[in-house]
N, C-alpha and C positions, 0 to 999 in steps of 0.2 A: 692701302693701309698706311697710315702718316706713323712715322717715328717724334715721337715726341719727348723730350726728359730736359729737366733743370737741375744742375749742382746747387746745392746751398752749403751752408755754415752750418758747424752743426744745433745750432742753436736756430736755425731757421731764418735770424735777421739779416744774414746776405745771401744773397743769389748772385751767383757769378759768371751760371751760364744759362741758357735757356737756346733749345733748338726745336723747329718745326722741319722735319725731310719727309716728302711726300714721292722724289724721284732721282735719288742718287744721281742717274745717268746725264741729268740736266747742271750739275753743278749748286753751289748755292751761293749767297749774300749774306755778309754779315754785317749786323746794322749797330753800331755803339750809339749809344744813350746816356741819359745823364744818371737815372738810378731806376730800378726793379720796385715797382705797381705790388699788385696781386697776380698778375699772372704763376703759374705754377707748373708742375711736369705736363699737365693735361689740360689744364685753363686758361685761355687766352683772356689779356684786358684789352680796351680798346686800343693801345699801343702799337700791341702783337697781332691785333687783328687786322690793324692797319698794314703794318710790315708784311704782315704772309701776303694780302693784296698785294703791297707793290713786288716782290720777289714772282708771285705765279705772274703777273701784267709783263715781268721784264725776260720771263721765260726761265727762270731757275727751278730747281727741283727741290729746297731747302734753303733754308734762311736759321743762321743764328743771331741771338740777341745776349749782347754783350754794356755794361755801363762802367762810367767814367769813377762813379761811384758803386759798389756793391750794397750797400744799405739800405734796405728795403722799404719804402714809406710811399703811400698816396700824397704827403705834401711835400716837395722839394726845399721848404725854405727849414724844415727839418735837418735838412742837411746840415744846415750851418749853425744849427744847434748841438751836431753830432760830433764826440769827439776824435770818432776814427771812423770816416764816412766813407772810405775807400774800400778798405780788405784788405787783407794780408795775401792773399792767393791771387788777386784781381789782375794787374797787369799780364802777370804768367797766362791768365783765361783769353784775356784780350788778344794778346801775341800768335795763341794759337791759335783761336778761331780766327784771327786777322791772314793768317798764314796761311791757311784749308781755304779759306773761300775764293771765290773766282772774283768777285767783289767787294769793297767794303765802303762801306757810307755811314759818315761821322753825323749823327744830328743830336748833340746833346743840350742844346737852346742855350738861353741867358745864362743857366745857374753854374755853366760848365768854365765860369770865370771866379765859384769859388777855389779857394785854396792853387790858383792857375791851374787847375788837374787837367782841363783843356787842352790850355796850351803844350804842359808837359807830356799829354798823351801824343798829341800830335808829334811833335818831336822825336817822341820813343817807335810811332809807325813809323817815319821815315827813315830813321835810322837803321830802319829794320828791314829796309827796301818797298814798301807798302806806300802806296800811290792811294790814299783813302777819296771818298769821293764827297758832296755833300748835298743837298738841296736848293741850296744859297745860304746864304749869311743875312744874321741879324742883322740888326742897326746896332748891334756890339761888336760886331765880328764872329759871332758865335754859331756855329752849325745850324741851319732851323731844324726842328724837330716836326715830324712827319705827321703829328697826329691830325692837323688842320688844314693839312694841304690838299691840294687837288690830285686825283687819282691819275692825272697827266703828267705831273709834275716831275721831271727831270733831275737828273742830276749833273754834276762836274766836277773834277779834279778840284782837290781844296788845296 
């Protein structure tokens, strides 16, 4: 039996947290992104579906999914149309599940150089003792995001 649940806003337009645990005793991964799809308490998008692969491939028992932005959109450049693309409750979600997990891997791609949210998030894990990990780096410097990569695909210290 998988535990599954997502926090939202109560208005629905951010999601701040979203968890897949299918075995406690394995530990989990928590994977930061740049902002919340459709996925929901019980409905993976290709994102998440990708993510649960790499957490069960790496041996974990559960994976949370966490973003740089909580505002909830299929198009990223939405973002930067948005005037509070963040949350109000957002980094408090990020800290914690940053904190619970036995892992954490930063892949928020290009768009995570708006508003430097990025770069400031980075900052706030370390300061917080969090050793986050990533995929590699754009040709921005920016975490690459998982959805295209190869199911081999490794991670390192960022």
């Amino acid at each position: 039996m998988i535990d599954t649940g997502a926090v939202f806003s109560k208005c629905k337009q951010y999601r701040y947290d979203l968890w897949r645990l299918w075995d406690k005793e394995k530990g989990s991964v928590a994977f930061i992104m740049l902002n919340p799809s459709t996925a929901d308490e019980t409905k993976n998008d290709p994102t998440v579906e990708r993510c649960q692969r790499f957490a069960k491939l790496w041996g974990f028992g559960g994976m949370y999914v966490c973003n740089i932005f909580a505002f909830r959109t299929t198009y990223p450049k939405e973002l930067l149309k948005m005037g509070k693309p963040i949350g109000p409750r957002n980094n408090a979600m990020i800290l914690k599940r940053a904190k619970e997990a036995q892992k954490v891997v930063c892949a928020w791609g290009n768009h995570g150089i708006h508003l430097e949210r990025g770069d400031k998030l980075l900052l706030l894990l370390k300061k917080e003792g969090i050793a986050p990990e990533t995929f590699g780096l754009t040709q921005m410097g920016q975490p690459k995001h998982p959805l295209y990569l190869r199911k081999t695909a490794k991670t390192t210290l960022f």
